[in-house]
C-alpha positions in Angstrom: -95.3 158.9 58.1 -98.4 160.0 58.8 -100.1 159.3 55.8 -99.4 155.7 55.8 -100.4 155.7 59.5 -103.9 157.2 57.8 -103.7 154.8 55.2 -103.2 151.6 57.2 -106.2 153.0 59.2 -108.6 153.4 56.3 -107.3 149.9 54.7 -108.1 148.3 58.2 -111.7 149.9 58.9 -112.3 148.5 55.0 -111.3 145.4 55.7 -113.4 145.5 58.7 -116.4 146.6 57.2 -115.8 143.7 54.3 -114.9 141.5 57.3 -118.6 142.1 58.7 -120.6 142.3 55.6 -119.7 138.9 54.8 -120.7 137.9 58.2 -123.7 139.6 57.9 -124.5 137.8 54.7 -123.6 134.4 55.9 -125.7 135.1 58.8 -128.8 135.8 56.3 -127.7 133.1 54.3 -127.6 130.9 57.6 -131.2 132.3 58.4 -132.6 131.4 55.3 -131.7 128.1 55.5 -133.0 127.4 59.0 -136.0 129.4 57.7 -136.6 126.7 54.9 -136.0 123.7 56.7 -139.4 121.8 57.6 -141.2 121.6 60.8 -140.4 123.6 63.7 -136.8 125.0 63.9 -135.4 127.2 66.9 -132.2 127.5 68.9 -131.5 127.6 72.5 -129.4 127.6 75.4 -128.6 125.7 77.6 -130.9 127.1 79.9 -133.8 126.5 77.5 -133.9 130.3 76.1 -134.8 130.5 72.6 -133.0 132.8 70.8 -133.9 132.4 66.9 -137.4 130.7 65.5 -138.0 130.1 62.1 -140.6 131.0 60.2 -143.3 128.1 60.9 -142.3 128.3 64.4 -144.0 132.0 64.7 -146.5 131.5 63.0 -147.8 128.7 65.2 -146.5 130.3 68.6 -145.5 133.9 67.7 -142.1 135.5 68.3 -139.9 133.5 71.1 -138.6 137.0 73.2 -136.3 135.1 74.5 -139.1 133.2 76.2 -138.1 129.3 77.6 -139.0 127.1 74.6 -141.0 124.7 77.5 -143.2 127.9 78.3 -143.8 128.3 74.4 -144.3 125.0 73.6 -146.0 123.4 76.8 -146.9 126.7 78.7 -144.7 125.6 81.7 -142.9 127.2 84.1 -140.5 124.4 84.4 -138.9 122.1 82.0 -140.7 118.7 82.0 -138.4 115.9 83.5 -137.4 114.3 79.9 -136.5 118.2 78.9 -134.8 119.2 82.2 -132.0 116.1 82.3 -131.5 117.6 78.7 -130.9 120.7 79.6 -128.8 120.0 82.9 -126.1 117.7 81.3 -124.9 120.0 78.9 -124.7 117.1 76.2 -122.2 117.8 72.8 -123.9 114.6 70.8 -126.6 114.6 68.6 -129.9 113.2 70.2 -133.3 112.3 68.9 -136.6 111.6 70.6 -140.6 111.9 70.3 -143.2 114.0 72.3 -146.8 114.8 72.0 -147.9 118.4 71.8 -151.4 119.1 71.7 -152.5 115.7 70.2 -149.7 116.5 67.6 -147.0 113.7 67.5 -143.1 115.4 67.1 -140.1 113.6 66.0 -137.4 116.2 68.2 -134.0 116.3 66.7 -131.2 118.2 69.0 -128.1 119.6 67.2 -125.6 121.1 69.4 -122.7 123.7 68.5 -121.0 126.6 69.7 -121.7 130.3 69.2 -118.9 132.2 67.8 -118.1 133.4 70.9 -117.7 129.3 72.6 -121.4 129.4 73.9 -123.1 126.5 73.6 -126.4 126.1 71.9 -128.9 123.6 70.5 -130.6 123.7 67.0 -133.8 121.8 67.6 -135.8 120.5 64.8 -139.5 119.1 65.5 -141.3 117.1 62.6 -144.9 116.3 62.8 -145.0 112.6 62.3 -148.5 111.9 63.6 -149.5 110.6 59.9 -146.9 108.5 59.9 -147.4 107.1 63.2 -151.1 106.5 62.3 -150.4 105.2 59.1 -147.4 102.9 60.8 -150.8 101.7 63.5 -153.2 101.0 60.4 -150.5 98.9 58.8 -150.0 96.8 61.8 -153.2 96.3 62.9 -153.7 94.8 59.2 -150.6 92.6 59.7 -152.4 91.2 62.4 -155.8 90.7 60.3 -153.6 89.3 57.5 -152.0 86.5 60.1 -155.3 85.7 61.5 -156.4 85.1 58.2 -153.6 83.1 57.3 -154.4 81.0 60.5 -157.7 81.0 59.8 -157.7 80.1 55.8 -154.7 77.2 56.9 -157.0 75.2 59.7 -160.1 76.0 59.8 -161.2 73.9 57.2 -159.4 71.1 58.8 -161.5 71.7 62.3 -164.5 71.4 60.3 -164.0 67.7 59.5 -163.8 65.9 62.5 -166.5 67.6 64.0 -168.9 67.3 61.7 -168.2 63.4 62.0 -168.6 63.7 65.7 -172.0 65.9 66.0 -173.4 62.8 63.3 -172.1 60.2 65.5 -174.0 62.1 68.7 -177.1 62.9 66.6 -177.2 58.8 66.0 -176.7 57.9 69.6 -179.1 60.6 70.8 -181.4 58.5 68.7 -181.1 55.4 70.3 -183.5 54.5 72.9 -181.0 52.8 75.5 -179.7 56.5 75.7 -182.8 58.5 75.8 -182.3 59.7 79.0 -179.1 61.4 78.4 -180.8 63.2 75.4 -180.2 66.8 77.6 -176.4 66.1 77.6 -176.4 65.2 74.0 -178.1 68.2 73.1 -175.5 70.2 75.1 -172.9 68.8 73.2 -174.2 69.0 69.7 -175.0 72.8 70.5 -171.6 73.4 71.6 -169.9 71.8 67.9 -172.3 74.7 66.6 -170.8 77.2 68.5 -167.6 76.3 67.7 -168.5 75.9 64.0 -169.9 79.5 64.5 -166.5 80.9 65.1 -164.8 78.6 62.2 -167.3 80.6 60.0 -166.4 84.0 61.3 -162.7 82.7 61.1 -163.2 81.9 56.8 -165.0 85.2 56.8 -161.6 87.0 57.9 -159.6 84.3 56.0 -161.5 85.1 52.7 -159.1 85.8 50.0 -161.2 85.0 46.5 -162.8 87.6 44.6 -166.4 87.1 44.9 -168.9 88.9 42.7 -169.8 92.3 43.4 -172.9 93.6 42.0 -174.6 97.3 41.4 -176.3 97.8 45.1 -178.2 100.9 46.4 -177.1 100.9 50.2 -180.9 102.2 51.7 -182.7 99.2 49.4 -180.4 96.6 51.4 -180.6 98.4 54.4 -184.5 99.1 54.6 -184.7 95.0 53.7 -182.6 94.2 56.9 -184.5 96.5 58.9 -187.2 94.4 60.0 -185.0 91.7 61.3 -182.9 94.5 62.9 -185.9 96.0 64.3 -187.0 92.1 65.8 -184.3 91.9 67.5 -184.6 95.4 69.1 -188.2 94.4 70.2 -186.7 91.3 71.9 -184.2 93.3 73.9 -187.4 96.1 74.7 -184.9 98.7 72.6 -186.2 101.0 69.8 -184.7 101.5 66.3 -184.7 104.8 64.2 -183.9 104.6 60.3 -183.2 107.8 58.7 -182.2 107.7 55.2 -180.8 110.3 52.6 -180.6 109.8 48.9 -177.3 108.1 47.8 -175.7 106.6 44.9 -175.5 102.7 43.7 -172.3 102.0 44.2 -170.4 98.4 43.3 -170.6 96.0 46.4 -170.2 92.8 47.7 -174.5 92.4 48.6 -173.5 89.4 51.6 -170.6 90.8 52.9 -172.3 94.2 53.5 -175.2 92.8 54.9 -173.3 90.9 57.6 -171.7 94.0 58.0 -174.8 95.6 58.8 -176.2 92.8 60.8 -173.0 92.7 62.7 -172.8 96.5 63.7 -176.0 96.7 64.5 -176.1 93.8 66.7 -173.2 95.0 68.6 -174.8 98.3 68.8 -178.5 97.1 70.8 -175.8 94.5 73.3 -173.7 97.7 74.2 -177.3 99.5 75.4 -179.5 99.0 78.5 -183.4 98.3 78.3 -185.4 101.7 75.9 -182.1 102.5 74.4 -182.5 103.9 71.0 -180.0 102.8 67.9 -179.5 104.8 64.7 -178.8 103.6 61.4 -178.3 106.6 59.0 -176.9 106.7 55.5 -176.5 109.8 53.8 -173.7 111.5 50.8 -170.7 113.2 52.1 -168.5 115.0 50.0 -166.6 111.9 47.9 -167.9 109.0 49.7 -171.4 107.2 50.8 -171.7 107.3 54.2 -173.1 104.3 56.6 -173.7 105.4 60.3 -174.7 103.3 63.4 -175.3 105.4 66.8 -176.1 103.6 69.9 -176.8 104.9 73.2 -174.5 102.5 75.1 -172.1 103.6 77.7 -168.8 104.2 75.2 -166.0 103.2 74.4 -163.2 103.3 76.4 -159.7 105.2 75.3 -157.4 101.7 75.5 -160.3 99.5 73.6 -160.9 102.3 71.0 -157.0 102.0 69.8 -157.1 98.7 69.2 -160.9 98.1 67.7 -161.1 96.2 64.6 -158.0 93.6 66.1 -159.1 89.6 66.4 -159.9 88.4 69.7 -160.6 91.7 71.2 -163.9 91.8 73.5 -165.8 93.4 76.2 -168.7 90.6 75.8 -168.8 87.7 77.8 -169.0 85.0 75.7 -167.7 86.7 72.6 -165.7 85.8 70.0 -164.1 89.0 69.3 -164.4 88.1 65.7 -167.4 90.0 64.6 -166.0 93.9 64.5 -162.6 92.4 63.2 -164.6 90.8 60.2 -166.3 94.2 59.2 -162.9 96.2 59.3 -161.6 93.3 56.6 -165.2 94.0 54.7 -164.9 97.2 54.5 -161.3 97.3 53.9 -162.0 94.6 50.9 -164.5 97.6 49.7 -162.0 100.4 49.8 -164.2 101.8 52.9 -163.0 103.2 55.6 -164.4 103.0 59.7 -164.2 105.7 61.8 -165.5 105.9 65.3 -166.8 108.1 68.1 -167.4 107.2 71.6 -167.9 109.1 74.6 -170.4 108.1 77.7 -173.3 109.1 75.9 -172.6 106.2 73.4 -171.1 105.2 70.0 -171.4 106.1 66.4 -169.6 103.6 64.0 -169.3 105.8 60.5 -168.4 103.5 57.1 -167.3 105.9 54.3 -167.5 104.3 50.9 -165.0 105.7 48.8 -166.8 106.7 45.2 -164.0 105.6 42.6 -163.6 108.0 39.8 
C-alpha cells in the first residue's frame, strides 16, 4: 500500500514538473513574441507599474523595476490627466490613442487581460508614427496647392479678359481732354487692374500644369546674374547682401522658374529685416543634392506660421498676396527639390535641396 502511495507521489511531482515546464516554455514563447513585436511593448497594472518591457523598450529607457511607466516615459511623478482617467476606470475594452514624447509622435494601443491569477493588466503597444503623420501633413498641404491650382488654371484666364477691356477703355478716356482733370483717379484705377493682374499671374504660376523646357543650368551662373538686381534692391531698403558660392554641379532646370524662385525668396528675405540687415545667399554640395540657402536676419518665424508655410493665401505682409512662397514650394516641388526651413529670433534660413537623379 505503500508503494503505490509512493508511486502516485512520484507520478504527481512528474506531472507537476511537466505541468510547469510547459508553462515555462509558453511563457518564453509568450516573451518572444512580445519581444518581436514593433515599437514599444510593456505591461502594466492598473496602477501604472510596469512589470515586463520588451526589448526596444530597454534599450531606449532601460529596465522598468517596477518603475510607473508615466515616470519612465514622461519622468512624472503623477499620471498625466489623459493617463490617470485610464488608469482609474479600470477599463476591459480595447482602446487606442496618440501622444507626443520627446517630439516623437506615438500611436498607443491598450490591450487588457487578466493574469493567471484574475489580476488585471494592460499590454501597451506604442508605434512611432511621426513619418507618417509628416508625410500625411506634406500630402495635404499639396491637396491644397493642387485645388488652388485647379482654381487658378479654371478662372484666371477668364478675369483676364474683361479687365484688360476695361484698363483700354480708361487709358482712352484718360486721354481725352474733357477729363484731364481726373487723370489722378484714372491713374489709380488702371494701377489697381495691374495689381490684380499681378496676382492672376502668380495664380497661372501655381496653376501651371505643362511641361516646359528644362535646360542644362549651373545654379551660381544664374545666381551671380541675379545678384545685381538682388543687390539694388537691398541698396533701396539701406540692407546689405553677402553671396558666398561653392562649386556645384549643372543640374537639369527650369531657367525662369528658378529664377523667380530666387527673386521671390530673396525678396521675402530683405521685407522680413529692419534697416543694415544682412541677407545670405549661399549654394554649396551636400551629400546627394545641390543645396540653395537664403539667411535673413529678420525677426523669425513663428511656430503656428512655420507649420503651415508654403499654403496659398498665408501672410504676415500687409498688402500681400500670400502667393509668392506658395509658388516656390510648387517650383521646387515640379523640380523634385525639397524646402526646409529654420527660424528662430535671430532670423530665417530657407534651404532648397536639389535632388541629383541617378
Amino acid at each position: 500500500m505503500s508503494n503505490d502511495i509512493e508511486l502516485l507521489d512520484s507520478f504527481e511531482v512528474i506531472e507537476q514538473k511537466k505541468l510547469e515546464k510547459s508553462l515555462e516554455d509558453e511563457q518564453k514563447r509568450l516573451y518572444a513574441i512580445l519581444n518581436g513585436l514593433p515599437g514599444l511593448v510593456y505591461v502594466r497594472n492598473c496602477e501604472g507599474k510596469v512589470t515586463f518591457a520588451n526589448h526596444t523598450f530597454k534599450e531606449i529607457h532601460g529596465e522598468p523595476e517596477n518603475r510607473m511607466c508615466y515616470n519612465i516615459l514622461l519622468n512624472r511623478d503623477e499620471p498625466c490627466p489623459h493617463c490617470r482617467k485610464q488608469l482609474t476606470s479600470g477599463t476591459k475594452i480595447l482602446r487606442q490613442w496618440q501622444c507626443v514624447i520627446k517630439d516623437t509622435i506615438f500611436e498607443v494601443f491598450q490591450h487588457p487581460f487578466l493574469d493567471a491569477d484574475g489580476t488585471q493588466l494592460y499590454l501597451m503597444q506604442m508605434l512611432d508614427i511621426t513619418k507618417r503623420k509628416l508625410a500625411e501633413e506634406e500630402m495635404a498641404r499639396l491637396d491644397r496647392l493642387n485645388l488652388v491650382g485647379e482654381l487658378a488654371a479654371s478662372i484666371a484666364h477668364e478675369v483676364r479678359n474683361p479687365m484688360t477691356t476695361v484698363r483700354g477703355f480708361l487709358q482712352i478716356l484718360k486721354s481725352r481732354d474733357s477729363l484731364h482733370e481726373n487723370t489722378d483717379y484714372f491713374d489709380l484705377m488702371i494701377s489697381e487692374l495691374d495689381r490684380a493682374n499681378g496676382i492672376i499671374t502668380e495664380f497661372l504660376s501655381i496653376a501651371k500644369t505643362k511641361t516646359e523646357l528644362y535646360t542644362v543650368v549651373r545654379l551660381n551662373n544664374l545666381v551671380t546674374s541675379l545678384y545685381p538686381l538682388i543687390l539694388a534692391d537691398a541698396t533701396n531698403q539701406d540692407k546689405r547682401v553677402v553671396l558666398e558660392t561653392k562649386e556645384v554641379i549643372s543640374l537639369p532646370m527650369n531657367e525662369r522658374e528658378i529664377r523667380q524662385l530666387i527673386l521671390n525668396l530673396t525678396r521675402n528675405g530683405l521685407e522680413a529685416m529692419t534697416t543694415g540687415g544682412i541677407l545670405k545667399i549661399k549654394t554649396y554640395m551636400e551629400a546627394n543634392s545641390i543645396v540653395l540657402a537664403v539667411q535673413d536676419e529678420g525677426s523669425g518665424i513663428s511656430q503656428d506660421i512655420m507649420a503651415k508655410l508654403g499654403t496659398p493665401f498665408l501672410t504676415t505682409k500687409e498688402g500681400g498676396t500670400g502667393l509668392g512662397l506658395a509658388t516656390c514650394y510648387n517650383i521646387a516641388e515640379r523640380h523634385h527639390a525639397k524646402i526646409e526651413v529654420e527660424s528662430s529670433s535671430a532670423g530665417t534660413t530657407f534651404f532648397i535641396r536639389f535632388q541629383l537623379l541617378g
